[in-house]
PDB file with one MODEL, atoms N, CA, C and O in Angstrom:
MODEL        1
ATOM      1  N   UNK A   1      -7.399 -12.428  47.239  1.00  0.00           N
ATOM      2  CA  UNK A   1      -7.948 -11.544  46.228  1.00  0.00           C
ATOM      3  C   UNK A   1      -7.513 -12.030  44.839  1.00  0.00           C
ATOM      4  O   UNK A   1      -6.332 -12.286  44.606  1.00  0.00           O
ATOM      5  N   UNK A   2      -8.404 -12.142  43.993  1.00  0.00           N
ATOM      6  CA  UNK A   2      -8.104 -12.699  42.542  1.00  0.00           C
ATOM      7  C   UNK A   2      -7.900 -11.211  41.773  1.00  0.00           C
ATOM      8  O   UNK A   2      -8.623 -10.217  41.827  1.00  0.00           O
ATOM      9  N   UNK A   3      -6.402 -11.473  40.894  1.00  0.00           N
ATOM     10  CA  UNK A   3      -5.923 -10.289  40.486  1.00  0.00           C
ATOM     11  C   UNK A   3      -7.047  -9.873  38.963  1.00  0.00           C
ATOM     12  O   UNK A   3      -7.305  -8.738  38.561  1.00  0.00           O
ATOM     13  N   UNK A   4      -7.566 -11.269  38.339  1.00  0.00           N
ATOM     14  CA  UNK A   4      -8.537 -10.821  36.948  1.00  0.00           C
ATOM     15  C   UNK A   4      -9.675 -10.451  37.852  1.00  0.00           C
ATOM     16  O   UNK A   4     -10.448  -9.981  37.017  1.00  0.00           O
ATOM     17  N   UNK A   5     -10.189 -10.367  38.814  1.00  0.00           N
ATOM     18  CA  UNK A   5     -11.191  -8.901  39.108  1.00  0.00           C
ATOM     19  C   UNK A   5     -10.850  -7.425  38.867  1.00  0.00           C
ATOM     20  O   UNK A   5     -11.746  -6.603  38.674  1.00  0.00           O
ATOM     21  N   UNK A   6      -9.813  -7.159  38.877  1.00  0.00           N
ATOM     22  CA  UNK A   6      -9.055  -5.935  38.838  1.00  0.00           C
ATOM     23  C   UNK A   6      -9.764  -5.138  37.878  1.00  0.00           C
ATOM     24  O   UNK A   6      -9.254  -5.324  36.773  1.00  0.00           O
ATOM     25  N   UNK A   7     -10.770  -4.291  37.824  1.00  0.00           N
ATOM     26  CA  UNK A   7     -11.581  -3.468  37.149  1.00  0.00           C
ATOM     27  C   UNK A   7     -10.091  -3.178  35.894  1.00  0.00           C
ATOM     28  O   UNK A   7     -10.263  -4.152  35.161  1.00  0.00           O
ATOM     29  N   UNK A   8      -9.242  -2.668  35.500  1.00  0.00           N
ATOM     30  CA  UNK A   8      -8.598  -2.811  34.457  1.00  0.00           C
ATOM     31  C   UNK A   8      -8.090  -4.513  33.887  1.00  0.00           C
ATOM     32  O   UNK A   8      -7.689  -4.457  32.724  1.00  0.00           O
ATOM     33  N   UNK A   9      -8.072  -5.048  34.111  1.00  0.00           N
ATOM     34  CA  UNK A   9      -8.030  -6.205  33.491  1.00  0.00           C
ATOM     35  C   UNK A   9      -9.093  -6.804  32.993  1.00  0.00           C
ATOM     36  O   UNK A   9      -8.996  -7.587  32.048  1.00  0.00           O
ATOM     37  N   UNK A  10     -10.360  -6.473  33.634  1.00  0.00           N
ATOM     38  CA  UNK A  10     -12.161  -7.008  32.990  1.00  0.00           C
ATOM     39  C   UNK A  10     -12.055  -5.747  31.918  1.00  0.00           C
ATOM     40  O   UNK A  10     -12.430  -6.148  30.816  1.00  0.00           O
ATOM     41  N   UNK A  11     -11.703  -4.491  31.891  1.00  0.00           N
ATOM     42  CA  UNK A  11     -12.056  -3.559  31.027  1.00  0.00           C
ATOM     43  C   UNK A  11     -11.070  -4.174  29.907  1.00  0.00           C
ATOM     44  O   UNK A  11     -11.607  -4.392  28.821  1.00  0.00           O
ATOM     45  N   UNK A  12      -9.551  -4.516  30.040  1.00  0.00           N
ATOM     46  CA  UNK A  12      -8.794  -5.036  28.882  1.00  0.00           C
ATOM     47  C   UNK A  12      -9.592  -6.368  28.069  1.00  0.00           C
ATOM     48  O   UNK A  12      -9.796  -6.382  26.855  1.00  0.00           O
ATOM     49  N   UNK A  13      -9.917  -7.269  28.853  1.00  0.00           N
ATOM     50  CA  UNK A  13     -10.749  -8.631  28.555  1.00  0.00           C
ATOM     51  C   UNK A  13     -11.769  -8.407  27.695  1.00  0.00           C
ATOM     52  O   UNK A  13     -11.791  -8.843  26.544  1.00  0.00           O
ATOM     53  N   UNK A  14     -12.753  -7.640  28.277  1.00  0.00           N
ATOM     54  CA  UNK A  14     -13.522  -6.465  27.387  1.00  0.00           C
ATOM     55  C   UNK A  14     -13.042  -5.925  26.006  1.00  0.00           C
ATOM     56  O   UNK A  14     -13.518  -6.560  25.065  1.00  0.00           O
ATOM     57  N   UNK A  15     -12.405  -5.140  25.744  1.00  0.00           N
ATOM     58  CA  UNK A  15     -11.641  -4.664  25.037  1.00  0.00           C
ATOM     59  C   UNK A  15     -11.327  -5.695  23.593  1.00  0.00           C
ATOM     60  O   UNK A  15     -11.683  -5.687  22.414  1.00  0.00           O
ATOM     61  N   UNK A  16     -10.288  -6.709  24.632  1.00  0.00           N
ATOM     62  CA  UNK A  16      -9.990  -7.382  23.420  1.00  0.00           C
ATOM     63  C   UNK A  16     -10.923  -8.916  23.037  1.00  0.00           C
ATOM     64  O   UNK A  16     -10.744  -9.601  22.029  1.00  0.00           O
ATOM     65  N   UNK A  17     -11.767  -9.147  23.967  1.00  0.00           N
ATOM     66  CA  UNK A  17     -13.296  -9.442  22.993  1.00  0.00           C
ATOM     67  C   UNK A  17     -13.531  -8.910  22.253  1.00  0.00           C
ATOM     68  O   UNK A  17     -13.426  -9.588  21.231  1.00  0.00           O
ATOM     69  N   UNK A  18     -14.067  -7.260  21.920  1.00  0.00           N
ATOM     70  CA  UNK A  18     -14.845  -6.830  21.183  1.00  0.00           C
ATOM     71  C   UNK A  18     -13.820  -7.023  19.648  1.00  0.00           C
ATOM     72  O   UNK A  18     -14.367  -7.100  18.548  1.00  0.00           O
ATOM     73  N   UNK A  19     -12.229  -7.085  19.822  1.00  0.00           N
ATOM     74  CA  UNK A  19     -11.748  -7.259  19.297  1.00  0.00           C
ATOM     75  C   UNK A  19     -11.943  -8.425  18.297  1.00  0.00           C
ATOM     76  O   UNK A  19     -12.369  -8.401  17.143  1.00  0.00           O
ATOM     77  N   UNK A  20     -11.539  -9.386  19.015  1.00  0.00           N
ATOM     78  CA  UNK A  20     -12.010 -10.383  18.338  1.00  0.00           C
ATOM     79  C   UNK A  20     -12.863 -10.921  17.827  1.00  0.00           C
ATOM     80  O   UNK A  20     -12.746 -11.933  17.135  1.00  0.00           O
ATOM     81  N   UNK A  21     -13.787 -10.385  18.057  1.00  0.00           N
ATOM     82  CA  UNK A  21     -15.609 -10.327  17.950  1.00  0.00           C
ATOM     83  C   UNK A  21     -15.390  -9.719  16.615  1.00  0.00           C
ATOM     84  O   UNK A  21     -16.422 -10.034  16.023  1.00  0.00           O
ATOM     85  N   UNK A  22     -14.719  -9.089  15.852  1.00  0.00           N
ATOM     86  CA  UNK A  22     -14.937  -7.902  15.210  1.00  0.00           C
ATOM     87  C   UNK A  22     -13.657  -8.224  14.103  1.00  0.00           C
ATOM     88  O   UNK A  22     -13.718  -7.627  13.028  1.00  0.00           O
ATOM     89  N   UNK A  23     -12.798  -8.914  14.281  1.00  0.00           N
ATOM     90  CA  UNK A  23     -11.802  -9.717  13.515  1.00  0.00           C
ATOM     91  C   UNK A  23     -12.592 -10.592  13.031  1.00  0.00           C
ATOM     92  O   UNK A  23     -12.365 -10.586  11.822  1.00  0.00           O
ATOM     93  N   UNK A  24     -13.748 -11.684  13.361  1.00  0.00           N
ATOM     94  CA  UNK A  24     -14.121 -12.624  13.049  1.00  0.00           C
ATOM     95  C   UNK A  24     -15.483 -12.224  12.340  1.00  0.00           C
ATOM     96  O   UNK A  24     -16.131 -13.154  11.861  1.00  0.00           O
ATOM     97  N   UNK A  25     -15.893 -11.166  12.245  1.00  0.00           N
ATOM     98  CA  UNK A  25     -16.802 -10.941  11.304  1.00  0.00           C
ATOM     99  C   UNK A  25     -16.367 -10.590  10.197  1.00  0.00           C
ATOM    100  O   UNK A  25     -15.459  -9.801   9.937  1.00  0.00           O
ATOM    101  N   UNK A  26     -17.510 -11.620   9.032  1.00  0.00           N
ATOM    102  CA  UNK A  26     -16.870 -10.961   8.012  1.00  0.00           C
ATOM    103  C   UNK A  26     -16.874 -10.382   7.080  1.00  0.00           C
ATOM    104  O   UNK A  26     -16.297 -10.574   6.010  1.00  0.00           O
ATOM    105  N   UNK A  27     -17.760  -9.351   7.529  1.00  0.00           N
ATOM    106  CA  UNK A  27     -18.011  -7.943   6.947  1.00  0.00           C
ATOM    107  C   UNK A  27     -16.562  -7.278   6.937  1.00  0.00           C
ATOM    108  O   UNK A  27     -16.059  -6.783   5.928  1.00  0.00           O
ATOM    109  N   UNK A  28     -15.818  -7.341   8.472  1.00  0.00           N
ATOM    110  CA  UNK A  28     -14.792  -6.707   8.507  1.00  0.00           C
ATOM    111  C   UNK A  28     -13.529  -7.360   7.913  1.00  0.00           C
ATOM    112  O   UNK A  28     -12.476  -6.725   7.853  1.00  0.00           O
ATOM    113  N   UNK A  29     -13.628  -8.563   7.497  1.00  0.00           N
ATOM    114  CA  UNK A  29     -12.433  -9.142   6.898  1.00  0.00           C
ATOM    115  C   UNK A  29     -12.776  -8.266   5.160  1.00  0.00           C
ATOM    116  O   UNK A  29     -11.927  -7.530   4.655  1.00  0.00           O
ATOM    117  N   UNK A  30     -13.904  -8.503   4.605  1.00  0.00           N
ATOM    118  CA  UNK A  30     -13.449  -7.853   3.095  1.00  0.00           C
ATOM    119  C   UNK A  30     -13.054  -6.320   3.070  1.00  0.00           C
ATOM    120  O   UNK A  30     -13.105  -5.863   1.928  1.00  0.00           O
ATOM    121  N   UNK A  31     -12.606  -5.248   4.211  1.00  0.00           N
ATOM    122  CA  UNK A  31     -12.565  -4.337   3.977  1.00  0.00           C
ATOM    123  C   UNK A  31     -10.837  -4.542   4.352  1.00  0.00           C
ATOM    124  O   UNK A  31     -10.001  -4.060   3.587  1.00  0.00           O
ATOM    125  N   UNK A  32     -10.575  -5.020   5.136  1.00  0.00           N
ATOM    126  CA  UNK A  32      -8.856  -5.340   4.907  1.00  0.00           C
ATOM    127  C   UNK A  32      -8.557  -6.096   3.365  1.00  0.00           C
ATOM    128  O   UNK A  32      -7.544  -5.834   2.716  1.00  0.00           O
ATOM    129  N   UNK A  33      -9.185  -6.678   3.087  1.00  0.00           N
ATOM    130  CA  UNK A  33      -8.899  -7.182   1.787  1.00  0.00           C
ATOM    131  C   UNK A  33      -9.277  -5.949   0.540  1.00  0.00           C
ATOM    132  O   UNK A  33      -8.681  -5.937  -0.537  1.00  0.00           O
ATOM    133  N   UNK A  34     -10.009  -5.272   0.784  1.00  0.00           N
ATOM    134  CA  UNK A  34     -10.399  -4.451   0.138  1.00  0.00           C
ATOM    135  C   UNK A  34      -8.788  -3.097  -0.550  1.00  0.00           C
ATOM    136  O   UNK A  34      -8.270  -2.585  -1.542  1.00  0.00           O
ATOM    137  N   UNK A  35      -8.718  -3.264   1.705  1.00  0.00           N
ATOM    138  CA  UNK A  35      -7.441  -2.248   1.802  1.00  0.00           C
ATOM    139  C   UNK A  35      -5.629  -3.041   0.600  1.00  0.00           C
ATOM    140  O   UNK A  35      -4.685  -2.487   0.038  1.00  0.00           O
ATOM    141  N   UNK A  36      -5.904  -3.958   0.715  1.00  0.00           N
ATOM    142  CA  UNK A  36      -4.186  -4.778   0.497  1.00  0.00           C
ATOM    143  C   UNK A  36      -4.866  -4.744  -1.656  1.00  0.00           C
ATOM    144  O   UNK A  36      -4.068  -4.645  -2.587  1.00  0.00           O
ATOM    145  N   UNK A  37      -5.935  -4.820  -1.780  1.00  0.00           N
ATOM    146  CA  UNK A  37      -6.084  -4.638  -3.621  1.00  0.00           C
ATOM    147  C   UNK A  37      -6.608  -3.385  -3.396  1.00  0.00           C
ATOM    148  O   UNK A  37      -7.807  -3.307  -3.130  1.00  0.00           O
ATOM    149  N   UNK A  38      -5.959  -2.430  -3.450  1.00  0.00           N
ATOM    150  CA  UNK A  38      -5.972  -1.129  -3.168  1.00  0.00           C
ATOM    151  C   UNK A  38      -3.937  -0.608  -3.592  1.00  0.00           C
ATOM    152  O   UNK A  38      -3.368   0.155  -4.373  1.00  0.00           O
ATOM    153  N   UNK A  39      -3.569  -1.508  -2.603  1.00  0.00           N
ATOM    154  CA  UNK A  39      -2.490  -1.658  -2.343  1.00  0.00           C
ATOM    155  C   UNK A  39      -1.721  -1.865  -3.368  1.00  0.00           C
ATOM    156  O   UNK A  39      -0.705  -1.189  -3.526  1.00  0.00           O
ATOM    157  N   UNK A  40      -2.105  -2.879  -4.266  1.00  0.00           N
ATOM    158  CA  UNK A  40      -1.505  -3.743  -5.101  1.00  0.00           C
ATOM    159  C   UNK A  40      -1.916  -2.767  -6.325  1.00  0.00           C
ATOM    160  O   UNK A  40      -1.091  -2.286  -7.101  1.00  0.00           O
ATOM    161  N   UNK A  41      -3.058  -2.586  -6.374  1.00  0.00           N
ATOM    162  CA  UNK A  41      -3.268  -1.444  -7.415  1.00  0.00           C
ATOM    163  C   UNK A  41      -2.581  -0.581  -7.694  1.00  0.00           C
ATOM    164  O   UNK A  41      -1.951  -0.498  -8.749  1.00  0.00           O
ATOM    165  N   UNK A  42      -2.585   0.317  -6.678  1.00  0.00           N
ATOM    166  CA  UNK A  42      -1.481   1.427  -6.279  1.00  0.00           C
ATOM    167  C   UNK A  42       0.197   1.146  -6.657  1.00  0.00           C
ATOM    168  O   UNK A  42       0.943   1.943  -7.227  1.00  0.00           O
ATOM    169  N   UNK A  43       0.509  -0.095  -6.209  1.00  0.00           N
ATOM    170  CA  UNK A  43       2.181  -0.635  -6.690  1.00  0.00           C
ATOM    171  C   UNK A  43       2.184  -0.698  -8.353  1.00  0.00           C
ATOM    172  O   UNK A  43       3.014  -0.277  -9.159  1.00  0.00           O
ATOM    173  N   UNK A  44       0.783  -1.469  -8.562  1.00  0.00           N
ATOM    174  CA  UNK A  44       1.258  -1.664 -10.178  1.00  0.00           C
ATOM    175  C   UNK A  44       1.102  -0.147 -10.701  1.00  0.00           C
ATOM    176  O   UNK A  44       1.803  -0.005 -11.703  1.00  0.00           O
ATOM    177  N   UNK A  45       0.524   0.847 -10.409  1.00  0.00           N
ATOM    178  CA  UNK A  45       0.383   2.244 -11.190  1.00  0.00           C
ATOM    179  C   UNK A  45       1.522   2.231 -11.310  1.00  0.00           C
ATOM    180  O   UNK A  45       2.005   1.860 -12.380  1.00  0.00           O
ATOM    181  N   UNK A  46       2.410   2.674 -10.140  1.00  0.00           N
ATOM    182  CA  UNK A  46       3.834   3.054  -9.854  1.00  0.00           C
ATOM    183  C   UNK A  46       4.084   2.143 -10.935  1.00  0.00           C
ATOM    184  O   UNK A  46       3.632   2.474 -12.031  1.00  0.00           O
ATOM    185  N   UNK A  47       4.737   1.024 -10.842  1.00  0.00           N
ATOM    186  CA  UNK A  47       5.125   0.448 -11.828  1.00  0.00           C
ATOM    187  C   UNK A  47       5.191   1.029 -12.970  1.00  0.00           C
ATOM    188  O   UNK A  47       6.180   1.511 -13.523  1.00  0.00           O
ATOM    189  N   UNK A  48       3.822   0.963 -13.415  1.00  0.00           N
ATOM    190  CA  UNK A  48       3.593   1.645 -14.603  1.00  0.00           C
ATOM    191  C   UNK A  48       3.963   2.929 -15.324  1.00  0.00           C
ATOM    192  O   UNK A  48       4.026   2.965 -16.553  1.00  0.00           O
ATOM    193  N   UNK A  49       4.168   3.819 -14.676  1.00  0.00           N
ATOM    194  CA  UNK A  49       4.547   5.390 -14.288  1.00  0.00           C
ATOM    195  C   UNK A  49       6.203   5.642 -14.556  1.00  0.00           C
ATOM    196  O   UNK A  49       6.706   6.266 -15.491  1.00  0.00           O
ATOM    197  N   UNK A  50       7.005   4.835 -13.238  1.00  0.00           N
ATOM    198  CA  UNK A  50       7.815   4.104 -13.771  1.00  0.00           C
ATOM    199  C   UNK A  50       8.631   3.744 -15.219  1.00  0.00           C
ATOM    200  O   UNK A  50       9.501   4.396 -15.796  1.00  0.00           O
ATOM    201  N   UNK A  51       8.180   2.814 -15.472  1.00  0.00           N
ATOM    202  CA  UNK A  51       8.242   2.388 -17.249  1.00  0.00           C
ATOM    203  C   UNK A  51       7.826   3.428 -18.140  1.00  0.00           C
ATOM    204  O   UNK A  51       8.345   3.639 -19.236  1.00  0.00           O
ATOM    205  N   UNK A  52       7.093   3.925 -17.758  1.00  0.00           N
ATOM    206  CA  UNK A  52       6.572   5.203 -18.922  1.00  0.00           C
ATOM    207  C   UNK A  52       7.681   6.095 -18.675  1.00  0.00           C
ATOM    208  O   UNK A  52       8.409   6.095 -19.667  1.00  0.00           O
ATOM    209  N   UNK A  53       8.249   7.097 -17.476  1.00  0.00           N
ATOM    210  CA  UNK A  53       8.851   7.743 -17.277  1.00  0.00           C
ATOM    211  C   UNK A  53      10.283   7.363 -18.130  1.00  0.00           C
ATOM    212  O   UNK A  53      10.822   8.094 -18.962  1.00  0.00           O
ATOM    213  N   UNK A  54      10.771   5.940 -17.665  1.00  0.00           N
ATOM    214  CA  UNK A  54      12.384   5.562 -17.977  1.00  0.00           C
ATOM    215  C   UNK A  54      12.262   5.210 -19.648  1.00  0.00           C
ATOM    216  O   UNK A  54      13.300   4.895 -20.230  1.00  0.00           O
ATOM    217  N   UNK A  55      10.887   5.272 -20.459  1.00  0.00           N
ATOM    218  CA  UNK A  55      10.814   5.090 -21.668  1.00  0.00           C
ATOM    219  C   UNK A  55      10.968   6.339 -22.374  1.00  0.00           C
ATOM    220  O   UNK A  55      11.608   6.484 -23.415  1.00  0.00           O
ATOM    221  N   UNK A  56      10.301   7.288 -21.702  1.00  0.00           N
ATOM    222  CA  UNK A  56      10.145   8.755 -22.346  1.00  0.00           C
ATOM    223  C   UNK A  56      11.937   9.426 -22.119  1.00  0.00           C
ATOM    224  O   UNK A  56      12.627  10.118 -22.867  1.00  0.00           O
ATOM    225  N   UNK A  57      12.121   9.025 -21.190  1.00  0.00           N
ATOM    226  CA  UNK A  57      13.539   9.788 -20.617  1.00  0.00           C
ATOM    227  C   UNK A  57      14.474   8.984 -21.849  1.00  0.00           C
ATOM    228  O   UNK A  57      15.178   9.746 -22.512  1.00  0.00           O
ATOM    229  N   UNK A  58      14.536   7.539 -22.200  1.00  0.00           N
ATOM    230  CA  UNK A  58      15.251   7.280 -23.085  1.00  0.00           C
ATOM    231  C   UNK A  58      15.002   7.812 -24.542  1.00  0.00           C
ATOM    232  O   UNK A  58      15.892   8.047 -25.359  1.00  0.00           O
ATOM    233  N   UNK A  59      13.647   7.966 -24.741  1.00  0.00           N
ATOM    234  CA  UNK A  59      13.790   8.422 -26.554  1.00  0.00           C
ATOM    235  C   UNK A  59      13.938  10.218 -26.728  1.00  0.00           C
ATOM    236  O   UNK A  59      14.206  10.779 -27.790  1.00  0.00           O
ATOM    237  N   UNK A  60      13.628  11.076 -25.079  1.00  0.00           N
ATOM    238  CA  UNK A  60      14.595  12.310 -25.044  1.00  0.00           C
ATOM    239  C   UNK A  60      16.182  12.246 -25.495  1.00  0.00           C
ATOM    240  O   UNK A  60      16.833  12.898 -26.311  1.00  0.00           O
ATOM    241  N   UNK A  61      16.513  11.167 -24.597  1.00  0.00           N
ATOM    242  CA  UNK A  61      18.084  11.182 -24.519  1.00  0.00           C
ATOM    243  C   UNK A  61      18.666  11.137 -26.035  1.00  0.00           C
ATOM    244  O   UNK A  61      19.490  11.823 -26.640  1.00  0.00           O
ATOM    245  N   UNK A  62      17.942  10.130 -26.338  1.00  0.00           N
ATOM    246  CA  UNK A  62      18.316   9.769 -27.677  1.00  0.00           C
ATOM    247  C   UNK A  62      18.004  11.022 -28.475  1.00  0.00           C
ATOM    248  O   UNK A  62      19.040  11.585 -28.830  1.00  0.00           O
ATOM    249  N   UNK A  63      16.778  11.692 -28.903  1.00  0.00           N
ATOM    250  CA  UNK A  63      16.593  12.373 -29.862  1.00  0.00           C
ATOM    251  C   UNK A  63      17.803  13.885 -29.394  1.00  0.00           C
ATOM    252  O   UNK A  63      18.290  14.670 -30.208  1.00  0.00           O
ATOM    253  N   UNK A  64      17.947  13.890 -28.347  1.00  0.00           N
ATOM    254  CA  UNK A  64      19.034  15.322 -27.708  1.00  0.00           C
ATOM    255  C   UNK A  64      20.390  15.058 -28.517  1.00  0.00           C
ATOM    256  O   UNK A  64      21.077  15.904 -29.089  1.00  0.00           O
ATOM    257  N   UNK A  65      20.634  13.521 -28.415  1.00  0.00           N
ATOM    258  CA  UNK A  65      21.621  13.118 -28.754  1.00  0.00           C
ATOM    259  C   UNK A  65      21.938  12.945 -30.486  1.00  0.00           C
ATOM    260  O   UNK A  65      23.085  13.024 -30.924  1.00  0.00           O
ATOM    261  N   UNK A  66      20.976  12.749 -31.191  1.00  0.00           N
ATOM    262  CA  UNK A  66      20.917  12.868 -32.456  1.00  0.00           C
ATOM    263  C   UNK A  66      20.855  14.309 -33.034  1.00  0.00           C
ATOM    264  O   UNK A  66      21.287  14.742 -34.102  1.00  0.00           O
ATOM    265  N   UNK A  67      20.338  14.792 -32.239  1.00  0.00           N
ATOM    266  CA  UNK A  67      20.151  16.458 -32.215  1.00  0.00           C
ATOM    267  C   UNK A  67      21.777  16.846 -32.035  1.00  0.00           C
ATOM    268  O   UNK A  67      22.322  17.352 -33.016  1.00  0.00           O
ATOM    269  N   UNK A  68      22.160  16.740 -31.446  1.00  0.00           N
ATOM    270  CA  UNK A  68      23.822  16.910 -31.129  1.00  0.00           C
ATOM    271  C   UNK A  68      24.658  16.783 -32.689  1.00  0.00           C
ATOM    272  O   UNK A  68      24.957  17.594 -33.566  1.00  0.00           O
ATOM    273  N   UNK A  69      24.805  15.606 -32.533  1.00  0.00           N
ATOM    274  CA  UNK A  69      25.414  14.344 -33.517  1.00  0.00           C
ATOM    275  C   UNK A  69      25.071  15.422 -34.863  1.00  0.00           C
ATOM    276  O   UNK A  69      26.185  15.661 -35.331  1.00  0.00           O
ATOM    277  N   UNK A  70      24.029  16.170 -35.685  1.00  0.00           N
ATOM    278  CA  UNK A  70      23.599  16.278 -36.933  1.00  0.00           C
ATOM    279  C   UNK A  70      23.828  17.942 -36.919  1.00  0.00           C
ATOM    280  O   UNK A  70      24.061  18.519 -37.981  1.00  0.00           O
ATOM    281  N   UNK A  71      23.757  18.579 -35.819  1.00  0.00           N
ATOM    282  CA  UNK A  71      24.615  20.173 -35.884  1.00  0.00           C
ATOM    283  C   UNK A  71      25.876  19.905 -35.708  1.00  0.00           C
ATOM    284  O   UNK A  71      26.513  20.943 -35.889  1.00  0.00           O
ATOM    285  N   UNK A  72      26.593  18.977 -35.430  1.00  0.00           N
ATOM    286  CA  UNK A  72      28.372  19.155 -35.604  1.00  0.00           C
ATOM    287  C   UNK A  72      28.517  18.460 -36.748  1.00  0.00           C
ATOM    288  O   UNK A  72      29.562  18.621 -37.377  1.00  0.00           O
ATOM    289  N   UNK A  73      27.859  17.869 -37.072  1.00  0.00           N
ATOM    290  CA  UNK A  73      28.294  17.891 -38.626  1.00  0.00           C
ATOM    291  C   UNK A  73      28.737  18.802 -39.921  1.00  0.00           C
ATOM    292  O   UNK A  73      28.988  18.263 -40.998  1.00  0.00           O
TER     293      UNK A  73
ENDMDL
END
């Protein structure tokens, strides 16, 4: 008895054909690419958000601090 007759092993074989069938088109490759500059987009916002946040938080600090500094005078 040959064990790749095994109705689950033709259904896996199956399976990961359609797979590959479907990796190699490439309709479906620009939508993973689509997904990763999506990605990258998303990192640089952060980034951006980021820098804005630790910019604003420094010229608070500062003006709290000058604010301080000019009533104990």
């Amino acid at each position: 008895m040959n064990p790749l007759n095994d109705p689950l092993v033709i259904y896996l074989r199956a399976m990961l054909g359609v797979r590959l069938d479907r990796a190699r088109n490439s309709e479906d490759r620009s939508v993973g690419a689509s997904a990763i500059e999506w990605a990258i987009i998303t990192g640089l916002l952060a980034l951006v958000a980021f820098a804005a946040y630790t910019i604003i938080l420094a010229a608070v600090e500062a003006a709290a601090n000058k604010a301080k500094t000019e009533t104990v005078r």
